[in-house]
C-alpha positions as CSV (number, residue, x, y, z in Angstrom):
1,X,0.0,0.0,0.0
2,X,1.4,3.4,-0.9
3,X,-0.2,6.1,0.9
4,X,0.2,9.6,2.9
5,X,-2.2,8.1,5.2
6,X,-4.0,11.9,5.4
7,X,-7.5,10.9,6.5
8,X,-6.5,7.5,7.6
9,X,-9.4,6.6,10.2
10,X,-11.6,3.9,11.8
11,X,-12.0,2.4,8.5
12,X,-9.2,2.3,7.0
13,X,-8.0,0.4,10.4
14,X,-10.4,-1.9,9.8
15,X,-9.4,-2.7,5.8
16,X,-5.8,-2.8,6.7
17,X,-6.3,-5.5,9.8
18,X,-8.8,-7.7,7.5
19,X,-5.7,-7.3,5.0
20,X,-2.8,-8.3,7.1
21,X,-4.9,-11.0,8.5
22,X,-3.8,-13.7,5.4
23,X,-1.8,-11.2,4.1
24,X,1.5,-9.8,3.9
25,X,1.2,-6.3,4.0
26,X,4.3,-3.2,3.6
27,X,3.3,0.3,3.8
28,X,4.9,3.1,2.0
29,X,4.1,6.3,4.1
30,X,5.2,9.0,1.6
31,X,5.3,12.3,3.1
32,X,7.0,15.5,2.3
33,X,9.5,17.2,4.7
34,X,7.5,20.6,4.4
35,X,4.6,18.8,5.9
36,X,7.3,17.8,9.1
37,X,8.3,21.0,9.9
38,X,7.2,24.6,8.1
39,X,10.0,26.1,7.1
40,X,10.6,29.9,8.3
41,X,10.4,31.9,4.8
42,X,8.4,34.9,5.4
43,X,4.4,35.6,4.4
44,X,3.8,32.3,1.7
45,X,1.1,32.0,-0.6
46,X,-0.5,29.0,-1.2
47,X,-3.4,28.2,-3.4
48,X,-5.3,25.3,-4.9
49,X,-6.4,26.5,-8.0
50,X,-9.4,28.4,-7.2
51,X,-8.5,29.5,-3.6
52,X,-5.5,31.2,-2.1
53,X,-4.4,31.2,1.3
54,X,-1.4,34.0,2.8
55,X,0.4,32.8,5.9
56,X,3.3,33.9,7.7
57,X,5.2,30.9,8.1
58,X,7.5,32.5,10.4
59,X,4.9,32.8,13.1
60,X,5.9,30.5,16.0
61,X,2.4,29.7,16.7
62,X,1.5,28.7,13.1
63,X,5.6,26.5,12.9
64,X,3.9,25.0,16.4
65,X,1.0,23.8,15.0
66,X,2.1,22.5,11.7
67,X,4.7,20.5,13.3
68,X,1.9,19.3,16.2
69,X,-0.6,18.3,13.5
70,X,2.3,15.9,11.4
71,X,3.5,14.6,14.4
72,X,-0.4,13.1,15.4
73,X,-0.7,11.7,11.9
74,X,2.5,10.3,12.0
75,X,1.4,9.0,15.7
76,X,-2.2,7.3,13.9
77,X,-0.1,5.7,11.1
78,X,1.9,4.3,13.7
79,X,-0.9,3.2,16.0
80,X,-3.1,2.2,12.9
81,X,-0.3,-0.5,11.4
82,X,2.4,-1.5,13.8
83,X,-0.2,-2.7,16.3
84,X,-1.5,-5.3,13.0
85,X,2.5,-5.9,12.7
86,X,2.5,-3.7,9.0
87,X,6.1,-2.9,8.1
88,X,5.8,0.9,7.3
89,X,8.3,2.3,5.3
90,X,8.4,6.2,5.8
91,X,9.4,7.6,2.4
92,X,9.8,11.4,1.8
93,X,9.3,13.3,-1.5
94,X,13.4,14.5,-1.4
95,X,15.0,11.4,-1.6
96,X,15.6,8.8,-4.3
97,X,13.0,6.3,-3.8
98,X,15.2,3.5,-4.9
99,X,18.1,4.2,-2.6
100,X,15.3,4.8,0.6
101,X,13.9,1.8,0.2
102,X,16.9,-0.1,-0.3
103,X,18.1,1.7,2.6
104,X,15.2,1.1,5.3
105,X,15.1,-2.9,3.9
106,X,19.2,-3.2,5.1
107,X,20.4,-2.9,1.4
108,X,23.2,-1.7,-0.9
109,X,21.4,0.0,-3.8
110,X,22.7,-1.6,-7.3
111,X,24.6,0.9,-9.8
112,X,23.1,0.9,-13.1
113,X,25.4,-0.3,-16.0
């Protein structure tokens, strides 16, 4: 399963423990760094497309918070899977994926020839 887990809930407790009970199951819990930790870069703008949002990601409050609300996802992912013994694999939008996975699973990542 490759998720961000964002909304992960009650339900998707249930799918995943009906799945890992004949099942093998590895999660891949993709998450960006800016999502960790707000970095401190002045007023932002941020928009979806129809919507725009201005915050000051300098404010201590607002770097508080941000970092808060990732750290309780990151706590339900945890609770949600490791209690149904799901390997999660926490993979971040920087990185090669190749050499993080090879990485977290005790490997050498192959050069290409």
């Amino acid at each position: 399963v490759i998720s961000d887990m964002n909304g992960a809930d009650v339900k998707t407790k249930e799918l995943l423990t009906r799945l890992a009970r004949h099942n093998d199951v590895i999660v891949a819990f993709v998450f960006d760094p800016l999502e960790a930790e707000l970095p401190e870069a002045g007023r932002l703008v941020a928009g979806d497309g129809e919507m725009q949002l201005e915050i000051n990601s300098g404010d201590a409050a607002l770097q508080k918070s941000f970092k808060a609300e990732f750290a309780k996802r990151t706590e339900t992912v945890k609770s949600i899977l490791l209690k149904r013994d799901v390997a999660v694999l926490p993979l971040d939008t920087v990185h090669p994926v190749v050499s993080q996975v090879s990485s977290l699973l005790g490997q050498r990542p192959q050069r290409r020839r």
